[in-house]
ROMI-343992 format. One record per residue: x, y, z of N, C-alpha, C in turn. Coordinates in steps of 0.001 Angstrom, whole numbers, padded with zeros to 6 digits, always signed. Last residue first. Example, Ala and Ser with C-alpha at 12.3 -4.5 7.8 and 13.67 -1.06 7.14 Angstrom:
<sites>
+012850-002250+007080+013670-001060+007140+012900+000030+007870+013190-005690+007800+012300-004500+007800+013200-003300+007800
</sites>
This chain:
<sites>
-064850+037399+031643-065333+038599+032157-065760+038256+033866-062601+035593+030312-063779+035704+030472-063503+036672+031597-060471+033781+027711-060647+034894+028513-062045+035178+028962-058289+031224+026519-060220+032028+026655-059974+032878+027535-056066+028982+024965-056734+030053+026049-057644+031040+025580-054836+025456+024893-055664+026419+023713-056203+028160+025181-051395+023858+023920-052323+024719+024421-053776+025629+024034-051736+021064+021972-051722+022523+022272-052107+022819+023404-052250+018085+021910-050714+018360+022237-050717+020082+021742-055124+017901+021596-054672+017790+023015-053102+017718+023399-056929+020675+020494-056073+019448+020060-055383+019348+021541-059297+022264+019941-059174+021297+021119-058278+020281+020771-059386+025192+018763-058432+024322+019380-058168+023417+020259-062254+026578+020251-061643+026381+019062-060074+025973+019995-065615+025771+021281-064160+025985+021292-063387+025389+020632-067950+025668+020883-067623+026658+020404-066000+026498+020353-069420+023171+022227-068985+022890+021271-068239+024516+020268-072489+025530+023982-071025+024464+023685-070556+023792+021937-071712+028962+023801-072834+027482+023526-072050+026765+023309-070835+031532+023793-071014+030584+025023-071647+029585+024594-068689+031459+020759-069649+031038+022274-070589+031974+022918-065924+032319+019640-067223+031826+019398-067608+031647+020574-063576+033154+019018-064033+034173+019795-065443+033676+019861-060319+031069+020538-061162+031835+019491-062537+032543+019853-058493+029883+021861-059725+029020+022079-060753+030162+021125-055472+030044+020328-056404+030460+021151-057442+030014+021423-052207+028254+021318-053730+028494+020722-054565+029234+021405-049165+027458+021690-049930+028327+022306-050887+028631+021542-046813+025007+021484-047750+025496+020905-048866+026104+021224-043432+024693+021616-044645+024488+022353-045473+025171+021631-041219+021987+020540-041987+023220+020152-043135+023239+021062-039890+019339+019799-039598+020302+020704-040375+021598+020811-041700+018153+017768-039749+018089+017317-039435+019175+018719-043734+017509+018631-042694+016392+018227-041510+017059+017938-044898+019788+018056-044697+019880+019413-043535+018185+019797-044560+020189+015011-043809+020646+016052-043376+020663+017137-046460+017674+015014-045099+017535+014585-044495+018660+014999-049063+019167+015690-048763+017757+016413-047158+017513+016034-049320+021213+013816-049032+021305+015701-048333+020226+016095-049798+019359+011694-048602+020418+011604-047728+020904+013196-052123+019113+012704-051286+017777+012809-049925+018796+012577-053650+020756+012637-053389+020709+013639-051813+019551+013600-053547+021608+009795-052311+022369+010424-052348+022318+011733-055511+019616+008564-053907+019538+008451-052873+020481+009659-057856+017992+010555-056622+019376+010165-055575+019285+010012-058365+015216+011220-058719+015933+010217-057830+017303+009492-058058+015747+014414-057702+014599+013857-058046+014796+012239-059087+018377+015140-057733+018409+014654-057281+016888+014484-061570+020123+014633-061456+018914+014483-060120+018408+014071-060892+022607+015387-062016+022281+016390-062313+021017+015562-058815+024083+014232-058503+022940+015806-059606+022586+016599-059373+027377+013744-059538+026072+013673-059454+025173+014906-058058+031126+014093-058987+029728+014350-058375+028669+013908-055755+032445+015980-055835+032154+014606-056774+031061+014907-052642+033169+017154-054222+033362+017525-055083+033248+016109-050196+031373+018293-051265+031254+016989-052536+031752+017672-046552+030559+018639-047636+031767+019053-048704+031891+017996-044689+028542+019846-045461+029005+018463-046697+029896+019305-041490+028767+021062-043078+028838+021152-043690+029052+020204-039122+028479+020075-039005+027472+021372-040594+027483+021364-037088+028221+017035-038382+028530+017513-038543+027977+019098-035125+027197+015759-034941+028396+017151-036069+028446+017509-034952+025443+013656-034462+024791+014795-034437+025887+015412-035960+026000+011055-034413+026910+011017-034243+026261+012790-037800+023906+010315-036349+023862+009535-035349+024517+010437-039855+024413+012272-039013+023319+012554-037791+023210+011779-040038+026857+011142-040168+027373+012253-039156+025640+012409-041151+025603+008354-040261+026606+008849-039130+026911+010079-043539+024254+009383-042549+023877+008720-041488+024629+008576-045110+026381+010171-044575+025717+011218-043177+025099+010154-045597+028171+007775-045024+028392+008588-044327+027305+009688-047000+026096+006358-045497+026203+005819-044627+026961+006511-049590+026091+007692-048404+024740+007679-046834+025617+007380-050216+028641+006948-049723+028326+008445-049012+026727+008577-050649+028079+004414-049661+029163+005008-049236+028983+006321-052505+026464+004427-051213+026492+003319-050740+027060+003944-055355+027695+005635-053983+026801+006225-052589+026437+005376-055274+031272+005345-054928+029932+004645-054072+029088+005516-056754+033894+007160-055607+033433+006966-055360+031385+006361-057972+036992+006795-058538+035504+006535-057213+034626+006135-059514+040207+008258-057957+039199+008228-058586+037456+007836-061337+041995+007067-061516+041021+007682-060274+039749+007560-061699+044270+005102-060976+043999+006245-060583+043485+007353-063481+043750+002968-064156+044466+004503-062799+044568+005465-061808+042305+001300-062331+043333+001036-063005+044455+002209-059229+040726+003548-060524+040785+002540-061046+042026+001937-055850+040739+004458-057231+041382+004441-058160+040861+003004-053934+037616+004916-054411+038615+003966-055585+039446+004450-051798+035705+006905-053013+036114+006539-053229+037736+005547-049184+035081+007504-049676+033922+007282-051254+034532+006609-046203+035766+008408-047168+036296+007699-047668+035170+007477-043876+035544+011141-044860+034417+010279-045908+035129+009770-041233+036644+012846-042580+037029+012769-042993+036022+011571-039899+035719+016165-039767+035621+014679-040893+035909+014475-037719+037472+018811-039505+037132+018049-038737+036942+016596-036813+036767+022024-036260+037232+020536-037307+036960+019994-038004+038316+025830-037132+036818+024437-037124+037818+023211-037829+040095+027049-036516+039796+026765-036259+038898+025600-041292+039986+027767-040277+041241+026977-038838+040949+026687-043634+037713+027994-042081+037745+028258-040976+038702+027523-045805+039667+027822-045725+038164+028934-044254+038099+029254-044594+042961+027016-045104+041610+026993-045218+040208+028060-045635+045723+028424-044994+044844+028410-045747+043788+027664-045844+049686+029514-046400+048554+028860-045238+047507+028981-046967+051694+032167-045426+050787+031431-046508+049712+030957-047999+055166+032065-048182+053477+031636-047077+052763+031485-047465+057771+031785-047235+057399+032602-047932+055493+033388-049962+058333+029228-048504+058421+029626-048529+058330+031145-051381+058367+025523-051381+058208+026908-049800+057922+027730-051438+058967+023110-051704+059686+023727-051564+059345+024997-049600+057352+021759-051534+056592+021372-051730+057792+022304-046982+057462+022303-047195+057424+020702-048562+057555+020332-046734+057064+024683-047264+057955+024269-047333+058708+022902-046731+055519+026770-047667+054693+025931-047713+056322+025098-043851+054540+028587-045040+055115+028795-045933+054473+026953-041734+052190+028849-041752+052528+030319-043124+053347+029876-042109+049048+028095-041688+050503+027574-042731+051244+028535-040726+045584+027584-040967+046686+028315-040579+047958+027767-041539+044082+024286-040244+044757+025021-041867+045797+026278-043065+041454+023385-043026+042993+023392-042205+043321+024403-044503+038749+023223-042680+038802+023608-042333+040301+023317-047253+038653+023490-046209+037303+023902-044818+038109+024487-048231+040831+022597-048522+040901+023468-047851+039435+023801-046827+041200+020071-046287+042379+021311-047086+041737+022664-048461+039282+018782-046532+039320+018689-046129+040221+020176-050977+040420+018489-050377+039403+019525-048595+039156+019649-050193+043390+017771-051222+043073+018865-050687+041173+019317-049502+042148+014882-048642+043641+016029-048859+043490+017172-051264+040833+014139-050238+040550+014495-049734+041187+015649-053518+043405+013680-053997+041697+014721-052232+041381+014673-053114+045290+012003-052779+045247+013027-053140+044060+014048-053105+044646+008969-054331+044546+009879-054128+044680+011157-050588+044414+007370-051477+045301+007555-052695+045313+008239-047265+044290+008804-048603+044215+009240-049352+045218+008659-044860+042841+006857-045416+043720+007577-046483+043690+007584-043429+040135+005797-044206+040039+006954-044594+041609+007819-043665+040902+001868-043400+040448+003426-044440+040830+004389-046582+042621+000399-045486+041739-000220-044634+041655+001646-049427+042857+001997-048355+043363+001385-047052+042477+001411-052706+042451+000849-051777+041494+001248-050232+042546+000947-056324+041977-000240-055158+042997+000469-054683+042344+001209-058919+040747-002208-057903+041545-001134-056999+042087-001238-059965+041050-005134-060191+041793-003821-059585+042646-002537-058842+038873-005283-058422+039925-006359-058553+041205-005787-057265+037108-002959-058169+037373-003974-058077+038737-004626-053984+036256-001515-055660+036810-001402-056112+036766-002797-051819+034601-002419-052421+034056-002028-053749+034481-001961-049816+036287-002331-050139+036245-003448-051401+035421-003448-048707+035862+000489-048092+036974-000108-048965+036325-001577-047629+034058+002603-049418+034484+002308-049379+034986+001079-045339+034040+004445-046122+032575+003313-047401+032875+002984-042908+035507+005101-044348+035475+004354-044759+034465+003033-040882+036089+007556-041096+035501+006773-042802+035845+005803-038185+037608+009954-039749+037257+009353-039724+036391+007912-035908+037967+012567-036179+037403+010379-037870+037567+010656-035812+039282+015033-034354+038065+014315-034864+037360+012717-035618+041220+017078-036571+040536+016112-035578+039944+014944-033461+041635+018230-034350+040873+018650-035649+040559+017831-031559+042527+016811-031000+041119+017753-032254+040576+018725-033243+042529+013573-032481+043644+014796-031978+042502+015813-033888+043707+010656-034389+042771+011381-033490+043727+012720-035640+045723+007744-034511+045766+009037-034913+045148+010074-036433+045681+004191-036486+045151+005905-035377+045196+006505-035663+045807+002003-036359+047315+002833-036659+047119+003854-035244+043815+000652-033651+044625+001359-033997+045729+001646-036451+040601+001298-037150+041887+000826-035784+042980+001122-035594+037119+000785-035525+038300+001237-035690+039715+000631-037685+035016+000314-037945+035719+001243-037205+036851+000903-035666+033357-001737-037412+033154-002130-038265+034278-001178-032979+033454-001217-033673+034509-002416-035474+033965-002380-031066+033712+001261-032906+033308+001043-034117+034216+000004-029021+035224+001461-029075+034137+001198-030492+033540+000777-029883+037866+003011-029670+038001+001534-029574+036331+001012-032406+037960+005104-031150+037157+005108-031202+037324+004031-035081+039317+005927-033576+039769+006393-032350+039120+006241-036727+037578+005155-036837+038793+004916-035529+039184+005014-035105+034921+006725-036286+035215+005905-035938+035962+005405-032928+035614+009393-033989+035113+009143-034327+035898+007791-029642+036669+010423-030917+036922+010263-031412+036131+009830-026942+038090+011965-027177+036891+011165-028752+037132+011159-025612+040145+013066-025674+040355+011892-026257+039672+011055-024406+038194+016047-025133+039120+015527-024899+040060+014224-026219+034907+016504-024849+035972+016493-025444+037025+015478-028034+033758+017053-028088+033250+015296-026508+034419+015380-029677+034860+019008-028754+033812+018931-028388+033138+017621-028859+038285+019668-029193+037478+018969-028811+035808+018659-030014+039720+022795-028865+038891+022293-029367+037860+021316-031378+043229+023667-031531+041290+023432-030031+041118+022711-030997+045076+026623-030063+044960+025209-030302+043107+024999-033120+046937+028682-032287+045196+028169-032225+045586+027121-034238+049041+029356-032320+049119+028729-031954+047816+028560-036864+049494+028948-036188+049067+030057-034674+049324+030315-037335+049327+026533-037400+050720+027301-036892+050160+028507-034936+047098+024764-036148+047893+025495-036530+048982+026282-033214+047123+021828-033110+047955+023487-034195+048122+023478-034271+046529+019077-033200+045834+019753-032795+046040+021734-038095+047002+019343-036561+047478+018748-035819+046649+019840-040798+045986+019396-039861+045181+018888-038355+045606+018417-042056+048445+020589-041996+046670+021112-040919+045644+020330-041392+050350+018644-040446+049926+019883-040643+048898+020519-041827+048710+014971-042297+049552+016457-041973+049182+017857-040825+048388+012947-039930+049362+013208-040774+050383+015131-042408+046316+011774-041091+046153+012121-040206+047016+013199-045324+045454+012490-044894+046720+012348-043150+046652+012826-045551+042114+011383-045585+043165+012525-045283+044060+011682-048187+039456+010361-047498+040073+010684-046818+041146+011200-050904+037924+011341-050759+038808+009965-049435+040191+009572-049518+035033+012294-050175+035850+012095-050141+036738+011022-047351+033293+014278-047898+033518+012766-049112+034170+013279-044301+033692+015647-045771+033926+015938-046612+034093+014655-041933+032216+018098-042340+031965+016575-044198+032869+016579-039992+033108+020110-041082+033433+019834-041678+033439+018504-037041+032135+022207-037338+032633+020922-038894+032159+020746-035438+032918+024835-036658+032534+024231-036792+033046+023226-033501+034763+026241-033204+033141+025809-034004+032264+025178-035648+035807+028460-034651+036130+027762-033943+034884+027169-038007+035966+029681-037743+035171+028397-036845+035296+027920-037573+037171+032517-038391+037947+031298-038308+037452+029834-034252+035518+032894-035239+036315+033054-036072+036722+032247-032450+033394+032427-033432+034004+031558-034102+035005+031595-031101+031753+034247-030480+033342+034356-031793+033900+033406-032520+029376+033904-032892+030332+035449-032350+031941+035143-034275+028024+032406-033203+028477+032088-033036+029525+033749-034914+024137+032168-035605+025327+033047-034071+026358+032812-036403+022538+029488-035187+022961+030466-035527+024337+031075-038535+020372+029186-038323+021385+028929-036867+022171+030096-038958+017564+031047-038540+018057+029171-038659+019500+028680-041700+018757+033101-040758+018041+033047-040307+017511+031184-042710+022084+033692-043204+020385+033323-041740+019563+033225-042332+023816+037253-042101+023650+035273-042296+022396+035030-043648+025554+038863-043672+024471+038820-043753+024462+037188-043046+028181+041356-043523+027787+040367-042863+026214+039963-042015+028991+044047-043072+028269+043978-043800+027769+042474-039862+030831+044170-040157+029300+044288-040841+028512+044085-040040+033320+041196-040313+033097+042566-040700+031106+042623-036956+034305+040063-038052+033627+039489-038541+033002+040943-036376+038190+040810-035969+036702+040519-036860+035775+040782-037253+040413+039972-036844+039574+038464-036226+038341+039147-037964+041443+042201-037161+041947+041887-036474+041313+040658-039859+038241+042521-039329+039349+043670-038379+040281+042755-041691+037393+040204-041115+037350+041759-040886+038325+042139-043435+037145+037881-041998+038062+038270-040847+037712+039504-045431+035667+037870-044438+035126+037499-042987+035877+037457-047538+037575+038060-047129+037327+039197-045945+036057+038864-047871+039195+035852-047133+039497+036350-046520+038805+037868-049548+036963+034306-048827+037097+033645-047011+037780+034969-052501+036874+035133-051630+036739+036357-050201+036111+035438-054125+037217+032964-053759+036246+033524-052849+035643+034348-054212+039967+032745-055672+039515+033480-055229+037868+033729-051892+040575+031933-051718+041055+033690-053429+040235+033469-051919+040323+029090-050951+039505+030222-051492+039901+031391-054287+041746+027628-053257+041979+028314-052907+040562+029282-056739+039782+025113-056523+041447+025806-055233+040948+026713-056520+039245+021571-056197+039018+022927-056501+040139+024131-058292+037314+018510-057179+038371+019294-057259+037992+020807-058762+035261+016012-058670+035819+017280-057961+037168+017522-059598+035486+012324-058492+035977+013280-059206+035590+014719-060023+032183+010281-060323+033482+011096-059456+034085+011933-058662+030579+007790-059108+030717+009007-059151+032090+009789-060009+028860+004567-058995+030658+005492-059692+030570+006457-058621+025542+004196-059907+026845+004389-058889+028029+004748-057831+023206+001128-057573+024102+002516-058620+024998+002564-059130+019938+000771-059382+021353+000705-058531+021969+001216-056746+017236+000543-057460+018158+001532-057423+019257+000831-055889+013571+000411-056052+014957-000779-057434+015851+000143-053672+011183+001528-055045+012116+001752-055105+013821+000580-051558+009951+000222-052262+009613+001306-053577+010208+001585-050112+008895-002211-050728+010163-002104-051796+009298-001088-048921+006465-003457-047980+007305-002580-048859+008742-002120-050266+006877-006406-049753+005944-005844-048375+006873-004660-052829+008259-007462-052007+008027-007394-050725+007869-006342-055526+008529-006432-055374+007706-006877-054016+007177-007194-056553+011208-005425-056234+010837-004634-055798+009043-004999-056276+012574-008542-055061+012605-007363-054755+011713-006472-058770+011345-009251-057444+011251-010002-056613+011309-009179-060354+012745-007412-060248+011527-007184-059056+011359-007795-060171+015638-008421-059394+015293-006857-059082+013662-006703-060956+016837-010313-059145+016520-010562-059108+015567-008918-063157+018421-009888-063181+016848-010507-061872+016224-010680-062091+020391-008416-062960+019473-007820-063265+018165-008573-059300+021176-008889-060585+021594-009476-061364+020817-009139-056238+022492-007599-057209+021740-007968-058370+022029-008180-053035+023541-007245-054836+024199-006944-055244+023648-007935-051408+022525-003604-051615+022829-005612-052952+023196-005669-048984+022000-001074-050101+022387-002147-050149+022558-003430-047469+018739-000201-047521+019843-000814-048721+020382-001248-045729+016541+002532-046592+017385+001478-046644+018326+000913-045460+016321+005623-045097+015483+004264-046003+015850+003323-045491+018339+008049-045904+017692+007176-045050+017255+005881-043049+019863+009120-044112+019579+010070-045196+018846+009259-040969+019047+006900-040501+019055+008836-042043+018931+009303-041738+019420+004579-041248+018114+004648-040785+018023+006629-043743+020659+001997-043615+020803+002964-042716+019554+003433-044045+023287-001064-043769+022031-000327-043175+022146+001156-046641+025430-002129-045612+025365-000987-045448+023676-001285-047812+025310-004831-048091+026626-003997-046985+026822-003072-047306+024427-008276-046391+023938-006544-047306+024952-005871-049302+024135-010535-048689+025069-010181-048803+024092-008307-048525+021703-013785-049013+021888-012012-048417+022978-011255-049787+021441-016759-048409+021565-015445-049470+021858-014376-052093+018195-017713-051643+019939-017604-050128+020087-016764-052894+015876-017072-052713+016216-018294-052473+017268-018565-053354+014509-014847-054069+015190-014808-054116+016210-016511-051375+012596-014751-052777+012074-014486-053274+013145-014699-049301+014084-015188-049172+012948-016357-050765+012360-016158-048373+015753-013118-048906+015985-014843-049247+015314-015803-048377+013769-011335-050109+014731-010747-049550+015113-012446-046049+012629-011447-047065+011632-011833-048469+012470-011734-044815+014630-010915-044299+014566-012166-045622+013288-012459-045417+015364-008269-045012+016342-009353-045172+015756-010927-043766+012973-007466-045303+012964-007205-045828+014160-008328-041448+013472-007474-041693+012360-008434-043600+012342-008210-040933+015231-005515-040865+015799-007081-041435+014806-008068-041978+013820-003295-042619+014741-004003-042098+015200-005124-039404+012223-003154-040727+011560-003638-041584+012834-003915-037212+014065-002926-037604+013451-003980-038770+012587-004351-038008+015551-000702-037984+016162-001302-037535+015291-003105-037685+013001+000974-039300+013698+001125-038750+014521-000025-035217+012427+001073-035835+011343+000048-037118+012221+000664-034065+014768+001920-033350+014957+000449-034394+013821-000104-034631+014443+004598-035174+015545+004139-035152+014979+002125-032984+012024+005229-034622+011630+004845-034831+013071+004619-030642+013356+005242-030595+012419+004199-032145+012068+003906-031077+015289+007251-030643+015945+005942-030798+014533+004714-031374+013844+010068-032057+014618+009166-032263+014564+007959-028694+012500+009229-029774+011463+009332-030919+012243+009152-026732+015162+009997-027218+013935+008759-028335+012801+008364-028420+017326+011612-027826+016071+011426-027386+015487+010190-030326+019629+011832-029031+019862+010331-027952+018474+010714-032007+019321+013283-032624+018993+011969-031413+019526+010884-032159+017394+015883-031744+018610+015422-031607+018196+013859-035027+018751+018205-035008+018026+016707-033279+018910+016188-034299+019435+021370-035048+019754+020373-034132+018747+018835-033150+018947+023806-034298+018377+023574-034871+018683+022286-031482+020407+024072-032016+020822+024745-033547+020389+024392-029246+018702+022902-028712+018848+024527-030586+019088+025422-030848+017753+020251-030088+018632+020699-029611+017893+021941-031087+014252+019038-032397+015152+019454-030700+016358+019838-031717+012364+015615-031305+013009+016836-031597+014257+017622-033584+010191+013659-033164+011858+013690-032505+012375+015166-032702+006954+012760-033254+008478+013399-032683+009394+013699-031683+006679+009407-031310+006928+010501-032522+007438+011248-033473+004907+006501-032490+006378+006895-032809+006070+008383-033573+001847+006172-032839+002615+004677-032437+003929+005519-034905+001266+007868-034171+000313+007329-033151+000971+006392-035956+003691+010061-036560+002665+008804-034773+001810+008801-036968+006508+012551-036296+005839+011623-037011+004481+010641-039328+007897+012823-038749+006953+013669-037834+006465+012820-040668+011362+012264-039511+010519+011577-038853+009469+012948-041863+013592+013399-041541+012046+013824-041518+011004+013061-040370+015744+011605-040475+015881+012992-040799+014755+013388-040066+015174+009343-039141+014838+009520-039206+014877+011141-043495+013267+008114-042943+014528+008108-041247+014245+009290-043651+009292+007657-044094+010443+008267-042897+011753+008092-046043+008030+004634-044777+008526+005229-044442+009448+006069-047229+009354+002322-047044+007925+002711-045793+008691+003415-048488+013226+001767-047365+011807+000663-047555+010740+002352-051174+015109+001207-050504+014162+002077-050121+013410+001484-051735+018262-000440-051791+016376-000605-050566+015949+000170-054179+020023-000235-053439+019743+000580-053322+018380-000245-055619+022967-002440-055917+021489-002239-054363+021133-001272-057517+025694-003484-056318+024880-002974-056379+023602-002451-059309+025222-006854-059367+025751-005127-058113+025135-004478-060598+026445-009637-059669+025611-009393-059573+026037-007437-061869+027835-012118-062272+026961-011249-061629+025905-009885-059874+029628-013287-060115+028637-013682-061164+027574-012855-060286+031690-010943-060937+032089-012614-060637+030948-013314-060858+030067-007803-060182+030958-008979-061071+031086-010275-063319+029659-005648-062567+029257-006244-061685+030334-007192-063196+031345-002167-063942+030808-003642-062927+030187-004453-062270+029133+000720-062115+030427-000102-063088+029714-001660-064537+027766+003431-063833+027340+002020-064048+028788+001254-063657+029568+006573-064821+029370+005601-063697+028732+004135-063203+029000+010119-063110+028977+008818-063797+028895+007854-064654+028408+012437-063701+029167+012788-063046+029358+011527-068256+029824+012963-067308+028845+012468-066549+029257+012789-069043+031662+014910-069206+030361+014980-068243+030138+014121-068079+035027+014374-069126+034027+014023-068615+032824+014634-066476+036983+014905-067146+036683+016024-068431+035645+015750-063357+038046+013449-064909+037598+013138-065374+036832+014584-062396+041300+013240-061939+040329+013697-063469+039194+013574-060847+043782+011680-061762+043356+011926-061470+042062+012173-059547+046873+013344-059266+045718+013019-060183+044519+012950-060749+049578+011095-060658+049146+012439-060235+047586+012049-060201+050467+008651-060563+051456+009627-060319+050984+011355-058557+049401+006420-059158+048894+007531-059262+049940+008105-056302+049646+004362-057380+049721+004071-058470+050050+005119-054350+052719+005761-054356+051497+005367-055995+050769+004734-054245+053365+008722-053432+053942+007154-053327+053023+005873-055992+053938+011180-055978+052986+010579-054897+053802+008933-055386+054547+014485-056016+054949+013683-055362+054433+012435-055828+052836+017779-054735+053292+016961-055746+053712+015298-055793+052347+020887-056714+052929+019790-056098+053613+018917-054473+049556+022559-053870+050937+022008-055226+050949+020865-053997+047826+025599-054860+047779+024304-054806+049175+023787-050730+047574+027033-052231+048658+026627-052999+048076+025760-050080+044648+028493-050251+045112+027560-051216+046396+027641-048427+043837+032278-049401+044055+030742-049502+044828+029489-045712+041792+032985-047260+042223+033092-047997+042958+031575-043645+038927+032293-044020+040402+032782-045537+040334+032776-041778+036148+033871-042239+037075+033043-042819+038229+032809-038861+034070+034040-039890+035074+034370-040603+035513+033115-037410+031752+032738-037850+031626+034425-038122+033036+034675-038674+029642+030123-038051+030637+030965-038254+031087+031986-038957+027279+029443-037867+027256+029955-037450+028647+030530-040899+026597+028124-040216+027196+027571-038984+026922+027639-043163+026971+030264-042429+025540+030114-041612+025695+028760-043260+029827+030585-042782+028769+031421-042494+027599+030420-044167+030133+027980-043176+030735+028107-042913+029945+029143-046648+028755+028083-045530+028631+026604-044920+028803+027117-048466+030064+029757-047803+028431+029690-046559+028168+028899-048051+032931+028470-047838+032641+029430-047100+030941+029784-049739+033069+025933-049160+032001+025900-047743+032144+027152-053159+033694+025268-052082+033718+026438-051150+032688+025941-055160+034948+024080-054583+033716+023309-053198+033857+024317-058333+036335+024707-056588+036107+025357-056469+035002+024428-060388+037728+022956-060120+036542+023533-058724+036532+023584-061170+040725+022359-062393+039692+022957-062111+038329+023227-060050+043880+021967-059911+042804+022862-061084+041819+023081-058976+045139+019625-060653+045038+020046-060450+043850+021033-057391+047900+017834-057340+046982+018579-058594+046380+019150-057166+049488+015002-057751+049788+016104-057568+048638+016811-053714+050194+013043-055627+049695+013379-055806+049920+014488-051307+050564+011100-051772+050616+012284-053251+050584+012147-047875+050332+009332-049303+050274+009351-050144+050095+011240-045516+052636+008608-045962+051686+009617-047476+051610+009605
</sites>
């Protein structure tokens, strides 16, 4: 089990998430835990510069990742056409994306990009390495381009926008209880009157403590096997897998030969991971094959959304603490999305965090996206705000952090206006 030091300097609360979720409680707080490092990182490094991303170097061919937007919108607002159906919605408002009318415009996004495939070898005069295709929260795919290859690209026919990708920076968080996390308890776990849910989101009342919530969270993924995330909380809630139980995600599903690792153990509440980073760092970095955490920044926000109540803290020395997440009952999916650098500085690729959401909209459980993770400080431009913008289209709420830059204006990160974005101040 990998482990770091923790450094609290910006809540990425997703509290809001969880209400308008649909769930009708939640809990109090997190320890910030001084945990000692096994691993490259001594401490978890987190960046406190201004930008919220830097362009990675290029490769040993010269070559840098590149985003290409196909004509046409991703399956999340897909209005229908003349030729495929619209997409139909659940009971509970969400995309349901194993329709037919789905499945038939999935099958024509997954043939115009092969045919796009086949016109990028013929303009560019080499094979083409795929990185990810995308078709629920974008229409598109990566590849790694060379700066004079780009016009060519952006020339052929059906290729909407041709985008750098950057590695975006980590946030982090400090505890649920500074945002009045616990006063969403009520009385004895029942959900007190006075709260006020948005309207399109279903209000679950038996839910308690998120129970019935599933917790998409990209990041640099978890410590599988740590009691925030075992099947029985310290509490004695026993989660309920809704995929029934034995069924799994990613990592944990033998069916999903591109994910599954058979040294992972998922559980009825941590229900699959995934890793869309995995080959992606530099020669430099540091990345372990699935969604286990080596920089401890995941561990830290995953536990601090949907971490099981545990009644002391005394794995870190301390005792007679109940720790918690915002909402300890829901189910977590975990999303590798970032690599350590050489300093140990978590640097996570938008490639990766698209293909997460895209994901997250294929398998239809996700109810919150959980992202402490820069950008979104020009999300008419960002690919993986617009990625936001089509989840929160297919039913998805999207919890951002406002990141660790400032006090001078224009610092804040995630100003897309279908996220949430949260700051913490002293």
């Amino acid at each position: 089990m990998s482990k770091s030091k923790f450094n609290p300097l910006i809540t990425a609360s997703v509290m809001s998430a969880v209400c308008l979720a649909g769930v009708s409680n939640v809990s109090q707080a997190v320890v910030l835990e001084n945990l000692v490092s096994d691993n490259l990182s001594s401490v978890q490094a987190v960046d406190t510069r201004s930008a919220m991303s830097v362009v990675p170097a290029a490769n040993s061919l010269g070559q840098n990742r590149y985003i290409i937007q196909l004509s046409g919108a991703a399956i999340a607002r897909f209005e229908g056409n003349a030729e495929f159906g619209v997409v139909p919605r659940k009971s509970n408002n969400k995309l349901d994306v194993d329709s037919a009318q789905a499945q038939a415009y999935l099958n024509h996004l997954e043939t115009q990009q092969s045919e796009l495939l086949d016109s990028l070898s013929i303009a560019l005069g080499r094979n083409v390495e795929v990185i990810q295709t995308y078709q629920f929260a974008y229409n598109g795919l990566a590849i790694y381009l060379s700066p004079s290859e780009v016009e060519s690209v952006e020339d052929i026919a059906g290729v909407q926008k041709v985008l750098l990708d950057r590695n975006y920076f980590l946030s982090t968080d400090a505890g649920p209880k500074l945002i009045g996390a616990n006063n969403l308890w009520g009385v004895d776990g029942v959900l007190s009157s006075d709260i006020i849910f948005a309207s399109g989101f279903e209000v679950v009342v038996e839910g308690n403590f998120g129970a019935g919530v599933v917790i998409g969270t990209l990041d640099t993924g978890a410590n599988f096997d740590h009691p925030s995330f075992a099947e029985v909380g310290g509490d004695g809630f026993v989660h309920t897998n809704p995929l029934g139980a034995g069924n799994f995600l990613g990592v944990c599903d033998p069916s999903n030969t591109d994910q599954f690792i058979a040294t992972y153990t998922c559980n009825n509440k941590t229900i699959g991971g995934y890793d869309f980073v995995n080959g992606l760092e530099p020669i430099d970095g540091f990345d372990i094959p699935g969604p286990e955490d080596e920089n401890g920044h995941g561990s830290h926000t995953a536990s601090t959304s949907g971490g099981n109540m545990l009644a002391t803290a005394e794995a870190v020395g301390i005792t007679g603490i109940q720790v918690s997440g915002v909402a300890p009952h829901a189910t977590v999916i975990m999303f590798d999305v970032c690599f350590n650098d050489s300093a140990g500085t978590g640097l996570c690729p938008g490639v990766s965090s698209i293909a997460s959401v895209d994901q997250a909209i294929a398998d239809g459980l996700v109810d919150v996206i959980n992202f402490s993770i820069g950008g979104g400080g020009s999300p008419w431009t960002d690919p993986v705000s617009e990625a936001f913008l089509n989840a929160t289209a297919s039913g998805i709420f999207v919890a951002t952090s406002a990141g660790n830059a400032g006090p001078g204006p224009g610092t804040l990160g995630h100003v897309e206006p279908w996220t949430s974005s949260s700051g913490a101040s002293t």
